[in-house]
Each structure stands twice: as structure tokens, then as C-alpha cells.
N, C-alpha and C positions, 0 to 999 in steps of 0.2 A: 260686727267687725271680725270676730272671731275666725270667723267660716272663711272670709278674705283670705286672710294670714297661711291657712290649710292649703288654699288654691294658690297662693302665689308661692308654698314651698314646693307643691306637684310643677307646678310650672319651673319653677326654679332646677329641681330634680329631674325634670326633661330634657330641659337646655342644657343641664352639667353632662348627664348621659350621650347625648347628641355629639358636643364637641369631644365629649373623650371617647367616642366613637370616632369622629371624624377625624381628629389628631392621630388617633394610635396608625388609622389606614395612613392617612397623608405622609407619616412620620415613618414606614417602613424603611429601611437601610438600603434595599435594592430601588425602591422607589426614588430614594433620594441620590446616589451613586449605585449606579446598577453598574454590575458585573463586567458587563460589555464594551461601559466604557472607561473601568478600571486596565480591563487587558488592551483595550486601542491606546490607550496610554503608555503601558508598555511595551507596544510593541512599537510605538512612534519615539524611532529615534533618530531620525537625518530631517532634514526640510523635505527631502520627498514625500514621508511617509505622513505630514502633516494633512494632504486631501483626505487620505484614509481616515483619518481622527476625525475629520470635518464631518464626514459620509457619516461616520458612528454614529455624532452626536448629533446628527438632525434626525438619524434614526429611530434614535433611543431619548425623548424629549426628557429630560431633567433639571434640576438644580444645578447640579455637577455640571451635565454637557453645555446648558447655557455661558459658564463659567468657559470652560474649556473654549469654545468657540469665541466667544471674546478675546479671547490670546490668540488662539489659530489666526484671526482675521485682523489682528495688526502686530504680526510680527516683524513687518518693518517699519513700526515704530520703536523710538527707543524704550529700552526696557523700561524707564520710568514711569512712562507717559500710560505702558502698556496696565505697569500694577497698578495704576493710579483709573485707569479703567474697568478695571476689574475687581478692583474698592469698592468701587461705587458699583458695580453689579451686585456684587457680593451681600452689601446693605443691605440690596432689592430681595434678593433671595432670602437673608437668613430673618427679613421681614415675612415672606410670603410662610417661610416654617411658622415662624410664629402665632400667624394668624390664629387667632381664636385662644390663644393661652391669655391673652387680656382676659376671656369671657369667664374664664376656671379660675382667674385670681380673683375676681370681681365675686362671686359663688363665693369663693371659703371666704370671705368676709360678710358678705349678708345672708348668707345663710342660717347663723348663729343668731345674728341681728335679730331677722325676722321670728324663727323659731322663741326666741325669748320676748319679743313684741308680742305673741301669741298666747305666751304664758302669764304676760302679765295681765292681759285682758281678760283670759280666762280665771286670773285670783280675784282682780276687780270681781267681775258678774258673780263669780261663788261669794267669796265677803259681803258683795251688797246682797244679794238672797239671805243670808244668815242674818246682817241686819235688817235688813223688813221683815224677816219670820220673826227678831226676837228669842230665839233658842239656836244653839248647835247643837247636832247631832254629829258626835265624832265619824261616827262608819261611812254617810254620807260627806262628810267634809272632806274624811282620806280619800275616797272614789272619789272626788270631783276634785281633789290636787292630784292626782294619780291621773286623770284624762288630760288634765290640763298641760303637765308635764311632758306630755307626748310630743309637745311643737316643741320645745326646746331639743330633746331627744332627735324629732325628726330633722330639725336646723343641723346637729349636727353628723346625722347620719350623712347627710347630701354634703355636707363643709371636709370632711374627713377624707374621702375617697377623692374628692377633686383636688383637695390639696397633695393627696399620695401620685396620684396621678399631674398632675401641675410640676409637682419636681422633677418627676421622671421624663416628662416630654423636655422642659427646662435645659437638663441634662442632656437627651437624648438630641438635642439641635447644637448643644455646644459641641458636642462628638464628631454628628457631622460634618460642620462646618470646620471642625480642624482636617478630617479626612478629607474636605474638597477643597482646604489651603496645602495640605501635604499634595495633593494630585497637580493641582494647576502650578505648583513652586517647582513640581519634578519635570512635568512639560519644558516650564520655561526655562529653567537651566541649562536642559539636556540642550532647547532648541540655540537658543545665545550661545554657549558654547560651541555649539556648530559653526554660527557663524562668525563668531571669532576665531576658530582653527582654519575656518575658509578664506578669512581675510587674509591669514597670517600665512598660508600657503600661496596665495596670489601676489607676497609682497616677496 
């Protein structure tokens, strides 16, 4: 059972590697509001210049421009109706960050688990060898708790790093996501605004 316990911390220690590779790319600041369509943003400020943002952002695919585009494409609905649309986008997206941080919380929980599932199997089989021999020998007892100790140790090599790295993406998505509510609340002010000084010059 022993040798098991080793294989499923290598495996466990792959899968942690994996997605805290995959998160950190997925998780990039440009990746998630890129540049591009921070300054279309700024530079859209009348209803005209709304096609221009549209152009950006089917350009430039994102989180963010997803976001944006949902606003650009009903802004003649009422503004309620609009954030209440873009609520519900917003979900979808700050689900899609998330993707795989399930996998790095589920790791620094059984990682520990298992590394000490490991150790304990490994005192059983030393204990029973000393009781069928009938004699301890200290020097081998300490070397054979001293190997044994390695799965605990390794549980928590592999729990440590996914959990340092677990907060940091944790964090780094709640960031985002306030920078892609400041972007899409500065759009749609500016845009509403317009057309309430438009109405209000027509009356």
C-alpha cells in the first residue's frame, strides 16, 4: 500500500504544478483587460464612438471586452435591465477565472491527508517487522522512521505551495474583477449621461 500513497502524492504534485501553471498564464492582467481595451474605453465618449469600442473588443477577445460588449449592444435598453445583464455575464466570467482553483483547494487538503496516510502504513510495516523479529535495533528503527517520514514531509511540500499560490490567484481574480466593474460602470455613465443631455437638449 505504501508505494500507492508515493504514486498518488507524484500524481497529486503534477496536477498541483499543472494548474498553477495554467492559472498564473490564464490569470495575466493583460490577458484578462488588455491595454487596448482599457484606452477604447477612454477614448469612447459620445454614442458615436461606441462602434469603435465594439471593433476593440471583438478584436482583442477577453473577459473584460466580453463585458463591455454586452453594454455596447443594449444600450437602448434601460440602464437596469442593462446591469442586470451584465450581472449575469459577469458570473460567467469571474467563473471561467476561477476555473481550476477548485483543484489547488482540494490539493492543500489531501495532500497532508495522504502524505500522513503514508506514514502511518509505513510505522505499521516497521512495528510489525520488529514484532515478528522479537528484538529492536534502535539505528534501524530510526532509518526506517526517518524514510517513513518522507510522505508526511512530501504531503506537505506539494499542500504549501498550492496553498501560497491558491491565495494569490484567490486575490488576483478579485482585483480583476473590481478593474472590469470600474471599466464597464465608467462606459456606462459616460454613455447614459449622453443620452440624458440628448434628451434634454431636444426638449
Amino acid at each position: 500500500m505504501e508505494p500507492v500513497v508515493y504514486v498518488l502524492l507524484f500524481v497529486t504534485s503534477v496536477v498541483g504544478l499543472t494548474f498553477i501553471v495554467e492559472r498564473g498564464i490564464a490569470l495575466r492582467w493583460r490577458r484578462v483587460v488588455p491595454t487596448e481595451i482599457e484606452a477604447a474605453v477612454e477614448s469612447c465618449q459620445t454614442p458615436e464612438d461606441v462602434p469603435m469600442l465594439r471593433r476593440v473588443c471583438q478584436q482583442h477577445n477577453s473577459p473584460a471586452s466580453r463585458l463591455l460588449l454586452i453594454a455596447a449592444e443594449h444600450l437602448a435598453w434601460p440602464k437596469a435591465e442593462v446591469l442586470d445583464a451584465m450581472q449575469t455575464r459577469a458570473r460567467h466570467e469571474i467563473a471561467r477565472l476561477e476555473r481550476g482553483l477548485v483543484v489547488l483547494e482540494i490539493i492543500i487538503g489531501i495532500a497532508p491527508l495522504l502524505g500522513l496516510v503514508g506514514t502511518i502504513l509505513g510505522m505499521m510495516t516497521a512495528f510489525g517487522n520488529v514484532g515478528q523479529a522479537g528484538q529492536i535495533d534502535p539505528t534501524e528503527l530510526a532509518k526506517g522512521i526517518s524514510l517513513i517520514l518522507r510522505a508526511t514531509l512530501m504531503g506537505l511540500l506539494i499542500a504549501i505551495p498550492s496553498l501560497i499560490f491558491w491565495s494569490y490567484y484567490t486575490k488576483k481574480v478579485e482585483s480583476v474583477a473590481l478593474e472590469m466593474e470600474s471599466l464597464c460602470d465608467e462606459f456606462l455613465r459616460r454613455q447614459y449621461r449622453q443620452q440624458t443631455q440628448s434628451r434634454k437638449s431636444k426638449t
